[in-house]
C-alpha positions in Angstrom: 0.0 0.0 0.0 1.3 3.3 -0.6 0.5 6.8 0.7 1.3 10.0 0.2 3.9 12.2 1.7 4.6 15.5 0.8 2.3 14.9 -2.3 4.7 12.1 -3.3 3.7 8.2 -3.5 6.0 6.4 -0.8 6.0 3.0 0.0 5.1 1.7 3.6 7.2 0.4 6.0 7.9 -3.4 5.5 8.6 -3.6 9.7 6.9 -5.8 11.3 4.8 -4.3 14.0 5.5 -7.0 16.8 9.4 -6.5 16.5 11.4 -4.5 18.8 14.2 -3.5 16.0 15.9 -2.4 19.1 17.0 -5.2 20.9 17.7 -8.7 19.5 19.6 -11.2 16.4 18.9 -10.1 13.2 19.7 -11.8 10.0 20.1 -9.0 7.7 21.1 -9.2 3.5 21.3 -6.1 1.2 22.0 -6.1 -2.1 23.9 -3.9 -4.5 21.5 -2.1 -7.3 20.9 -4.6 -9.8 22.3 -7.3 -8.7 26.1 -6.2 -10.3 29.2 -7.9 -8.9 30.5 -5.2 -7.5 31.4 -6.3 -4.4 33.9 -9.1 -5.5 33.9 -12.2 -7.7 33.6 -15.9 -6.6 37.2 -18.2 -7.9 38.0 -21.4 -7.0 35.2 -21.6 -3.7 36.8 -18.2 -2.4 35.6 -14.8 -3.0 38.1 -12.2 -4.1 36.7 -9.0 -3.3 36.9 -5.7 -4.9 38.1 -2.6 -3.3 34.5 -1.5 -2.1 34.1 -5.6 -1.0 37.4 -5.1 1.5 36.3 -1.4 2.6 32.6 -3.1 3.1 34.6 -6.3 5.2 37.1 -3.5 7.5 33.9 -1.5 8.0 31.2 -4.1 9.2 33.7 -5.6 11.6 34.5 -2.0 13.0 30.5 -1.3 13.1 30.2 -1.7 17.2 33.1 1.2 17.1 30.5 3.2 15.7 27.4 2.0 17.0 27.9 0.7 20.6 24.2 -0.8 20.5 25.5 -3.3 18.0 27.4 -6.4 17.4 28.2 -8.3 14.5 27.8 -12.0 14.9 28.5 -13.4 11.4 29.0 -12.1 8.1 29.9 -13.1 4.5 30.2 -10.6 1.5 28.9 -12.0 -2.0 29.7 -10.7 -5.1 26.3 -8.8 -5.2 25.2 -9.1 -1.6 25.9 -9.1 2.0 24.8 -11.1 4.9 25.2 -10.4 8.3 23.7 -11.5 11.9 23.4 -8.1 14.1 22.9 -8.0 17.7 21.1 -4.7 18.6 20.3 -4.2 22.5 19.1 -1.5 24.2 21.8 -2.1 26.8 25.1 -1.2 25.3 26.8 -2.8 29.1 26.0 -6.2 27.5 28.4 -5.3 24.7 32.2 -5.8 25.2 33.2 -2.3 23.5 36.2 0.1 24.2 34.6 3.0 22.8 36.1 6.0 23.7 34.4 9.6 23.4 37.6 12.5 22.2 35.4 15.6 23.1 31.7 16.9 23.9 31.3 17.2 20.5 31.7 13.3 20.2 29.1 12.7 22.3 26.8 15.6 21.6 26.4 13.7 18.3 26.1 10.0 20.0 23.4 11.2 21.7 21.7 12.8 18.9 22.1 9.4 17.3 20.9 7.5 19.8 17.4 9.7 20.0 17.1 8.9 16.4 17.9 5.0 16.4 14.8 4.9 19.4 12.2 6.8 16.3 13.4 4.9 13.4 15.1 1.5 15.2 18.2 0.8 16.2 18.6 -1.7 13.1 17.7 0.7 10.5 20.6 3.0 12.0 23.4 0.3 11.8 22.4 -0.9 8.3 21.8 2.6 7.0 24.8 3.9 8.0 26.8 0.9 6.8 25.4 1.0 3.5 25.5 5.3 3.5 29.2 4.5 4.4 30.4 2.4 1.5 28.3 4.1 -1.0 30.5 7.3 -0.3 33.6 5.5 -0.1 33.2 4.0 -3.8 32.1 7.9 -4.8 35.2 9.1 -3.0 37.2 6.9 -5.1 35.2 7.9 -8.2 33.9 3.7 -8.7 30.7 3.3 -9.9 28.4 1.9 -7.4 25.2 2.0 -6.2 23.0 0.1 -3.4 19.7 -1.5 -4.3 17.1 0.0 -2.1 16.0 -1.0 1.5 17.2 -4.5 2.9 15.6 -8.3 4.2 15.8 -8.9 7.8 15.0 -11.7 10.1 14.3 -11.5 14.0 16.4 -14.4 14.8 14.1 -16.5 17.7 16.2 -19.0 18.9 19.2 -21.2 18.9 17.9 -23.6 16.1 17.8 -20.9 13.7 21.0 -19.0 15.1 22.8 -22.4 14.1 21.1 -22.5 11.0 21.8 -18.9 9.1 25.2 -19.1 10.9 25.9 -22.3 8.8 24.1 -20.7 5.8 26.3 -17.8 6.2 29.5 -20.0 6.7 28.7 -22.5 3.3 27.1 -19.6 1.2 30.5 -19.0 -0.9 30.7 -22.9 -1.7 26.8 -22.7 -3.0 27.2 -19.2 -4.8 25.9 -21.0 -8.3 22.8 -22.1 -6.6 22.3 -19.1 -4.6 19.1 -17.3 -4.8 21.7 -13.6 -5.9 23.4 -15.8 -8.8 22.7 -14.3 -12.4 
């Protein structure tokens, strides 16, 4: 259903209602626009990524640095897509983080941050900024590239499926030619 904002069609929110996107495991994937390999290339059952595929690796495993609220639990970078298990809480003591703040400034802006994440969800945040992030590092290095629009997550509800996507995630660069992404 769509509805009108600022006299433009947008599209609703694909949320679920019943999810806190604020606290819990969330399997997330997002894709690049079109599907285009621009992330890296699959040889011999290892991926080789591009430039924008090792800024995307250094920067998801750096996310908690930027958004102590988050962990990553798992990820794997596709040719065309990413995959990662988040764990957002509302308690940023049950993360083990060494974030230091250099100035007021520094936290002036964590805490306007942090009022956002609790509107929009904690999970939107992480991914957006991620995504935001390499976009303007491939601009910055003047490589074409472009993000296909919103993302798939998962509210992860127990150890069964934890073990499952984590396995997924582990074997899903041995099963790239019968992955869902392939063209």
């Amino acid at each position: 259903m769509t509805d009108l904002f600022q006299n433009k069609y947008r599209i609703e929110s694909t949320r679920l209602k019943s999810i806190d996107y604020n606290n819990g495991y969330f399997f997330v994937t997002f894709c690049t626009k079109d599907r285009e390999h621009t992330l890296g290339e699959i040889s011999d059952g290892r991926i080789i990524l591009s430039a924008i595929g090792e800024f995307a690796s250094k920067t998801i495993t750096e996310i908690q640095n930027h958004h102590p609220y988050c962990s990553v639990e798992s990820f794997v970078i596709m040719p065309n897509h990413i995959h990662v298990i988040f764990y957002v809480t509302h308690n940023t003591n049950e993360l083990n983080t060494d974030v230091q703040h250099t100035s007021d400034n520094d936290l002036n802006v964590n805490h306007q941050m942090q009022m956002t994440s609790k509107k929009k969800g904690r999970l939107s945040i992480v991914v957006g900024s991620l995504k935001s992030v390499i976009k303007k590092f491939a601009t910055d290095n003047d490589v074409p590239f472009e993000w296909q629009t919103r993302f798939h997550d998962h509210f992860i509800r127990n150890t069964e499926e934890m073990a499952a996507i984590k396995t997924y995630i582990e074997n899903n660069i041995g099963t790239w030619q019968g992955d869902e992404f392939y063209d």
